[in-house]
C-alpha positions as a printed NumPy array, in Angstrom:
array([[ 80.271,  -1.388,  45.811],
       [ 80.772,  -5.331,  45.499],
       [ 77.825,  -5.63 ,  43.316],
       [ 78.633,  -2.776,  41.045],
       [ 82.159,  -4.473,  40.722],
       [ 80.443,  -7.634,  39.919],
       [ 77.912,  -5.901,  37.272],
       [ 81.002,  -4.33 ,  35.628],
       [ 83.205,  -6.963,  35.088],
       [ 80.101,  -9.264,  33.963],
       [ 79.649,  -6.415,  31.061],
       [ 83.188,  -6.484,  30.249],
       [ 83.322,  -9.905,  29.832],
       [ 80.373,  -9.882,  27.938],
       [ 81.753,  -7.238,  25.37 ],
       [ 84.999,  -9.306,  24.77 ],
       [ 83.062, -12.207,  23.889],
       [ 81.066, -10.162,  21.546],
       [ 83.893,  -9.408,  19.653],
       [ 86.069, -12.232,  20.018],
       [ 82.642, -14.216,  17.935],
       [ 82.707, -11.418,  15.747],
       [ 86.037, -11.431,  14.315],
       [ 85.506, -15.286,  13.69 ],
       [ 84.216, -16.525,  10.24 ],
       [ 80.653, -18.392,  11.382],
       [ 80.377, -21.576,  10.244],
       [ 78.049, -22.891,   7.406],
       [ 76.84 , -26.53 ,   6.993],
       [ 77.778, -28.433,   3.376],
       [ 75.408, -31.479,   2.595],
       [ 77.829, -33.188,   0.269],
       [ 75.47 , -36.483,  -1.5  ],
       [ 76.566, -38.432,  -3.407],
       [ 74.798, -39.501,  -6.521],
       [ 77.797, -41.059,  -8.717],
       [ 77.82 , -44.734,  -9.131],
       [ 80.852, -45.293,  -7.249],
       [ 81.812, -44.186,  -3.669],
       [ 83.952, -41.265,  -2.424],
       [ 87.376, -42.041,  -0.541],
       [ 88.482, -38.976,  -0.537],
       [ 87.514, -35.14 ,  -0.269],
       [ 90.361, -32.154,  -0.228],
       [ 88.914, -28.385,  -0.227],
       [ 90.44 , -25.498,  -1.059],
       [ 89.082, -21.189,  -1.229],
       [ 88.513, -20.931,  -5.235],
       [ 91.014, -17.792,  -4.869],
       [ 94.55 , -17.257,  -3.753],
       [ 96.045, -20.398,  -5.23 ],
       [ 96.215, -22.254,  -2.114],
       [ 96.909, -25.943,  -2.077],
       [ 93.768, -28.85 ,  -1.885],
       [ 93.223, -29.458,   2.109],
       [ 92.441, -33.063,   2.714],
       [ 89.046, -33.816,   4.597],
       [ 89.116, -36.899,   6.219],
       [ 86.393, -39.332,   5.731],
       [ 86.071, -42.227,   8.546],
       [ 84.58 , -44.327,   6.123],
       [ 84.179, -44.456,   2.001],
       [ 80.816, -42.715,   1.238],
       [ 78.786, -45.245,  -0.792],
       [ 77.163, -44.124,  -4.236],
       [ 73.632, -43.823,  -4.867],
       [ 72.905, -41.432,  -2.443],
       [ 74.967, -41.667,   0.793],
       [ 75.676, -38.052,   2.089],
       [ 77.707, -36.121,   4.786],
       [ 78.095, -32.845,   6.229],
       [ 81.185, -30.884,   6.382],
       [ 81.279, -28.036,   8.934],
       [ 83.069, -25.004,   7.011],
       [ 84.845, -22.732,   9.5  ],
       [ 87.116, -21.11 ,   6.648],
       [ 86.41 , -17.179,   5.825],
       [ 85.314, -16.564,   2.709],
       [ 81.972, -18.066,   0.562],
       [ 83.757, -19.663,  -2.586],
       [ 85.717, -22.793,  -2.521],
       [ 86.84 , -25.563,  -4.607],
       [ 86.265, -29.264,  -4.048],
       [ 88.111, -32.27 ,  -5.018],
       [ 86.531, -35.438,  -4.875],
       [ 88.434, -38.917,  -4.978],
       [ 86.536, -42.227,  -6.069],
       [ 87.202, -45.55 ,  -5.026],
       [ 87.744, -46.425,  -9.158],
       [ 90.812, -43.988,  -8.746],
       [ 88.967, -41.213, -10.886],
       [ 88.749, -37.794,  -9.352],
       [ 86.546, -34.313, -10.233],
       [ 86.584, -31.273,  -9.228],
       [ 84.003, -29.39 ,  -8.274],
       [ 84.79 , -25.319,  -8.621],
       [ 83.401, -22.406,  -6.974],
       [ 81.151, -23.564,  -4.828],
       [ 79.184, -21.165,  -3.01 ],
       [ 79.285, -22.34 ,   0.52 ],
       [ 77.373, -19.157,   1.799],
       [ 74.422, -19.458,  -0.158],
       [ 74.339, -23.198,  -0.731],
       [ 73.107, -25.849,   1.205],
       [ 74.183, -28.968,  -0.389],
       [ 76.485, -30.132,  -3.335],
       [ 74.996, -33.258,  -5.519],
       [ 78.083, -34.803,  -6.791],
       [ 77.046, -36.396, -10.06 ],
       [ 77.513, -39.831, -11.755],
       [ 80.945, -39.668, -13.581],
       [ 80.697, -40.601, -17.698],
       [ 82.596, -43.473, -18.661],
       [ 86.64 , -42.633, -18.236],
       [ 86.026, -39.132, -17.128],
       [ 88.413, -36.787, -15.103],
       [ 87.39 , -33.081, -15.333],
       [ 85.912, -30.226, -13.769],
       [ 83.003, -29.097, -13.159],
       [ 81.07 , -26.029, -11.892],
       [ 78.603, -25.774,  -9.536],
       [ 75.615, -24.581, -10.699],
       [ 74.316, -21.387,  -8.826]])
């Protein structure tokens, strides 16, 4: 009787947990490098729909130009999202509809010569 109460509740348990991970989003792995001359101070995300304000990422140090990367750990639902990217110079770009889901890694590319804009990632 003990061991059948033991067996049960180990299932039940089981089950819950099975669901609980189900109804969260998983969470995907960005390689953001960057490739611009100058290096990134700042990083705010948003999802590409539902008009939702930038989210600041915070970055314990400036990520140098020239290659220097990091990952970001995406727990938000959804595969699209919009990223805006904050030089040391003071320029910014945006970077929209990014598909976290089926990419690995976002190049962020050298800026042209006064430029603020933005840009779409390629697919």
């Amino acid at each position: 009787m003990r061991l059948t109460s033991v067996l049960l509740t180990c299932t039940l348990l089981a089950a819950s947990t099975t669901v609980l991970a189900g109804e969260r989003s998983p969470t995907r792995y960005l390689e953001v490098i960057n490739r611009a001359h100058d290096s990134l101070t700042g990083v705010a995300v948003k999802p590409s729909e539902g008009g939702q304000d930038f989210r600041a990422w915070p970055l314990k140090t400036p990520v140098q130009g020239g290659g220097d990367s990091f990952t970001l750990a995406m727990r938000e639902a959804g595969c699209r999202f919009d990223f805006q990217l904050q030089f040391r110079d003071g320029r910014a770009v945006v970077y929209k509809d990014v598909d976290v889901c089926r990419l690995q890694s976002l190049r962020i590319d050298p800026l042209q010569r006064g430029e603020r804009a933005l840009r779409l990632a390629a697919d």
